[in-house]
N, C-alpha and C positions, 0 to 999 in steps of 0.2 A: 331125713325126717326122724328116724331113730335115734340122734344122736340130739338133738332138741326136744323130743321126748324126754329121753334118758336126764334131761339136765347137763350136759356136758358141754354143750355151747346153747345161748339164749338164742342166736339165728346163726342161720349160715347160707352163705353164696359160695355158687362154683362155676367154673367156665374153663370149655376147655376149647383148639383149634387143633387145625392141622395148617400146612402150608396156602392151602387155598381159603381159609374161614372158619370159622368157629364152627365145631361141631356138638357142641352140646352146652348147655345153658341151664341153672335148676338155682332154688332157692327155698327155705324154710327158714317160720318164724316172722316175729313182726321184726320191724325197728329199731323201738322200744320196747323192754317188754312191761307187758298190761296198753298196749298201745293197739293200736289197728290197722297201722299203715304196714303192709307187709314187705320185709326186705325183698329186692330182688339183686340182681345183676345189674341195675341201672342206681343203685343206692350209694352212696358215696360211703369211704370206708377211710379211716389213718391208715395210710399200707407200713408208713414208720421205714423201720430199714428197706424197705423194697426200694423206697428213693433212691438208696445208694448209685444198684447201678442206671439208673437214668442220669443221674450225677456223672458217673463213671463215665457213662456215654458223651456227654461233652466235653467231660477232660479229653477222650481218643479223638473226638471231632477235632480239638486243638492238636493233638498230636499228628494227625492227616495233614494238617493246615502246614507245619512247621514251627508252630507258635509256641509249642510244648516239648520242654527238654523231659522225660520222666526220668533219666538219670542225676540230671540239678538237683545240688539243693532246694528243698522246701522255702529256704531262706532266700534266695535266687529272686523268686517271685513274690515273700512275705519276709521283710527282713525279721519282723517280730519273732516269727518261730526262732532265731537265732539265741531266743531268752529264754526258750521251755528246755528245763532240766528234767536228770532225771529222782526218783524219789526213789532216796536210798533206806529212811523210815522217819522216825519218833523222837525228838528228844521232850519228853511231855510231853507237849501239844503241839509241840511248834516240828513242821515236817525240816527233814533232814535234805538236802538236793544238793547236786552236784552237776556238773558239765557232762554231758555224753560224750562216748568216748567217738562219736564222727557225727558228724550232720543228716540229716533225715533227709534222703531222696524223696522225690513226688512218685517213684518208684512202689517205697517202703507206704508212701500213704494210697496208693492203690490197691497195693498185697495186705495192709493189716503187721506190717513188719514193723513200722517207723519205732513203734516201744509207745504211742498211747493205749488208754484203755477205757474202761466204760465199770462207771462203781458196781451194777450188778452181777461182774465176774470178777473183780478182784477188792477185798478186804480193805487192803492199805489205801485204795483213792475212795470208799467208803469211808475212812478213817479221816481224809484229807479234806472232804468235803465238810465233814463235819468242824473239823479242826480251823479251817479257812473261813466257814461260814459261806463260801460259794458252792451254789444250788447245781445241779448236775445240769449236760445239756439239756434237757427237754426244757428247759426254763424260759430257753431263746435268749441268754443274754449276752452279753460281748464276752464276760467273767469266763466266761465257757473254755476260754481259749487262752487262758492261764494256769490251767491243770498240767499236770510234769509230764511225763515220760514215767513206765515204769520198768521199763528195761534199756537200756543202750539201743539202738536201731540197729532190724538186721541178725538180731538171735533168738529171735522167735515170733511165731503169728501171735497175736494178741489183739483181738477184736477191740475195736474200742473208734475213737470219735476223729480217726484220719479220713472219713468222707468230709466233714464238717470242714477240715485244713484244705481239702482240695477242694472245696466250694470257694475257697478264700482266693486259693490260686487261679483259679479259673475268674473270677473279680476283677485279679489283679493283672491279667492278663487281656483279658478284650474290655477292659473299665467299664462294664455293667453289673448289675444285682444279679445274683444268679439264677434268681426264678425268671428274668427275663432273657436269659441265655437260653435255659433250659425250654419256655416257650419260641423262641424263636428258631432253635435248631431240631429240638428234640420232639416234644409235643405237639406242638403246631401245626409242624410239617405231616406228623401220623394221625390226626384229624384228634387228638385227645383234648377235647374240649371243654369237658369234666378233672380235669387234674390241673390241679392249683396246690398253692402252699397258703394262699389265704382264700379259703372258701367266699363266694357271694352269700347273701343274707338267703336266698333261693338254695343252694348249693349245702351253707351249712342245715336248712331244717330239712334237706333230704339224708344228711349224715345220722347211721346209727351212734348212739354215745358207746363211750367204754363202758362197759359191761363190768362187774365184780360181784362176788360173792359174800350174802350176806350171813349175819349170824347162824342163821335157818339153814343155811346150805343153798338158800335159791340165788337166784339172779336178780339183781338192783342194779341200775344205771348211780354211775358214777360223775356223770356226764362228759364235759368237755377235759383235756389233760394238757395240750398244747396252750402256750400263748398267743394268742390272735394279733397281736401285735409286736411280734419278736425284735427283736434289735438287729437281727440276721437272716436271711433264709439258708435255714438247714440241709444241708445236699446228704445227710446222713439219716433223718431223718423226719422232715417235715413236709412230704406231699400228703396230699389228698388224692382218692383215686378212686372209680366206679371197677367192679371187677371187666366190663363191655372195655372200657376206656383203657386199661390196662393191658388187656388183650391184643391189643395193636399195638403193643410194645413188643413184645414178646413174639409176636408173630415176627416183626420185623426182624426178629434177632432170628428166628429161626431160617428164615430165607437169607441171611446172609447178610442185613441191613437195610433191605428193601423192602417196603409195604408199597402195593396200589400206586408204583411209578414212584414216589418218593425214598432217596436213597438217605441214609441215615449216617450210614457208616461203611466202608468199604467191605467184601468179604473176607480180604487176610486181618483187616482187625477186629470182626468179628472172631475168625479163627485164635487172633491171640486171648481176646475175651474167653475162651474156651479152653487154653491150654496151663498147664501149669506154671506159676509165676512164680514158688515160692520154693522151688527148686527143692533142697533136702529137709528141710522144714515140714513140720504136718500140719494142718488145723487139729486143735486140739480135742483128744477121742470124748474126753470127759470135762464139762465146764462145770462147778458147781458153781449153787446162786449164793450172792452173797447177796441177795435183798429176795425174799422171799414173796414180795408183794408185788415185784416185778417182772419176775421171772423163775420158775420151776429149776432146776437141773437140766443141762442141756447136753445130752449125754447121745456125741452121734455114732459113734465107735471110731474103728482106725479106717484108715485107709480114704482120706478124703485133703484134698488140697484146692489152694485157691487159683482163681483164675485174674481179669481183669473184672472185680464185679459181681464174680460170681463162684458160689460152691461147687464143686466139680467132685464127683464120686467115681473114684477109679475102678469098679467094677460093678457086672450089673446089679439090679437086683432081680432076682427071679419074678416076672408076672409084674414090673414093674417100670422106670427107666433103667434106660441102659446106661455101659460105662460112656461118661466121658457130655453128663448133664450137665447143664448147669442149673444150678437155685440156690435163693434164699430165702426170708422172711422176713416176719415187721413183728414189735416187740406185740401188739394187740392183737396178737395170733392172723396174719395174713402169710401165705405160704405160695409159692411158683417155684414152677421148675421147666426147664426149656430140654428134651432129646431131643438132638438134632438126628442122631443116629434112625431112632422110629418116625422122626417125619411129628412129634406130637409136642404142645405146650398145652399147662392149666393152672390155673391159678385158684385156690380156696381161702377164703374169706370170713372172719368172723372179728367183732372188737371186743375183748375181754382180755382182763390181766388176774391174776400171773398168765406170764408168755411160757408155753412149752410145757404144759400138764401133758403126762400122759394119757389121761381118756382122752385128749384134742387132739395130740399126734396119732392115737388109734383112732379115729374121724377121719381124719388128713390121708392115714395111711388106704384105708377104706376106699375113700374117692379115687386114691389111684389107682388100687388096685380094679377096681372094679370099672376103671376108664380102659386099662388096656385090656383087660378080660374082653370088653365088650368089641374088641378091633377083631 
């Protein structure tokens, strides 16, 4: 409540479980704000990157299957990728690209290694974006996936829009759209009823809008920021999700891929979901923003690496989770994290941009502290 007070987010949802159910439930603030309909836990929210690993999660269902090489090339299952270069820079306007020096494994697009990226942490595909006249991915258009490489695959994490490539493979592989993969294996089966990538006309006027910051300092709805009619479904970033609905995800993952008799995923690929995949590589301690309207600085320190899906922090934090969590977020400030080690998952909720202010990460930090205190 203090943090909706304060102005620091216009509403917020929180939910948290343990292996048996949800143990806690809270919400402040309308919808809208100047509105009346009050946010709760049953509110639909962009979670944005949180889709990832539900994404993620079907590519392992296909690896359980046998249907999924993640050592293959990329190009294996999308020969197009065989045409993304890497960008080497500028001659004027026109970008500079070259061959990579090896082919992108379905590996590299799990890990964040393959060498794409995402214009709000690197300059140069800011620069390219402009220079091309192709809109970044939240656009939803097919152009998306004509953007280069910015490093070679394989010499370093670089966040960027390798869920969206392995949404393609996973297409390309059981010849369906991936939102209906993803309800048939993933959702469906965990009763998530509420998560879609194209909301019902019911569905979206229970969604809060993005949130921003107006000249005043306060909070304006921005409104809608997704296309409602994309060219693609986004496995990077285009679900919808209720924080209740989302929680039986997570649940699942904590028990080992099991919810309520429905298996999802085995427990050793859960376990690999949880272990490091990026071998001597770090996620990087310091991201600055290069779109400021996007995203804050996202600055998590050292000592953290990826999993299949998931952030994994190699030591505890004191009164907090332990080592060896998993979590991520969504660019509209939606936040989860899964210890398996304490038995607890919770996820925080709010839609407003820039992603990763500091007063929102002191909010964020808040809820958990104050989730395990209370154990």
């Amino acid at each position: 409540m203090d943090g909706v007070e304060a102005g620091v987010v216009p509403n917020v949802a929180a939910i948290a479980a343990d292996r048996n159910g949800v143990i806690y439930e809270g919400a402040v603030g309308y919808r809208e704000v100047g509105g009346q309909d009050p946010v709760s836990t049953a509110t639909h929210f962009r979670i944005m990157s949180m889709t990832k690993m539900v994404a993620t999660t079907a590519a392992l269902q296909l690896l359980e299957r046998g249907k999924l090489d993640v050592t293959a090339p990329v190009a294996q299952y999308c020969p197009e990728f065989a045409g993304v270069q890497v960008l080497e820079g500028f001659d004027g306007d026109t970008p500079r690209l070259r061959p990579p020096a090896s082919q992108a494994t379905v590996h590299q697009l799990l890990t964040h290694t393959s060498g794409l990226g995402y214009w709000f942490f690197n300059a140069e595909l800011v620069r390219w974006h402009e220079a091309t006249g192709i809109p970044n991915v939240v656009a939803g258009l097919n152009s998306t996936f004509t953007a280069p490489l910015l490093t070679d695959p394989g010499v370093r994490y670089n966040y960027g829009i390798n869920v969206d490539w392995l949404g393609r493979v996973i297409e390309a592989i059981t010849g369906q759209t991936l939102d209906v993969v993803i309800k048939e294996n993933v959702t469906g089966p965990l009763g998530m009823n509420e998560t879609t990538f194209i909301p019902s006309d019911a569905q979206h006027a229970n969604t809060t809008p993005v949130h921003v910051k107006g000249e005043d300092g306060t909070w304006i709805s921005a409104g809608e920021i997704l296309n409602q009619k994309p060219e693609w479904m986004a496995g990077g970033h285009g679900l919808y999700s209720t924080p209740r609905d989302y929680i039986k995800f997570q649940r699942a993952l904590l028990r080992g891929g099991e919810l309520d008799g429905e298996r999802i995923l085995a427990p050793e690929t859960v376990d690999m979901a949880f272990t490091n995949q990026i071998g001597d590589l770090e996620f990087p301690p310091e991201l600055p923003t290069c779109d400021p309207a996007a995203t804050a600085d996202f600055n998590a320190g050292p000592g953290w690496k990826w999993g299949y899906g998931l952030l994994l922090n190699t030591e505890d934090f004191p009164g907090m989770r332990r080592a060896g969590s998993g979590s991520w977020a969504g660019l509209c400030n939606t936040h989860f994290w899964i210890d398996r080690e304490s038995g607890l998952c919770a996820s925080i909720y709010s839609n407003t941009l820039p992603f990763a202010t500091p007063d929102a990460f002191g909010l964020y930090m808040g809820f958990e502290q104050a989730l395990y205190a209370s154990r």
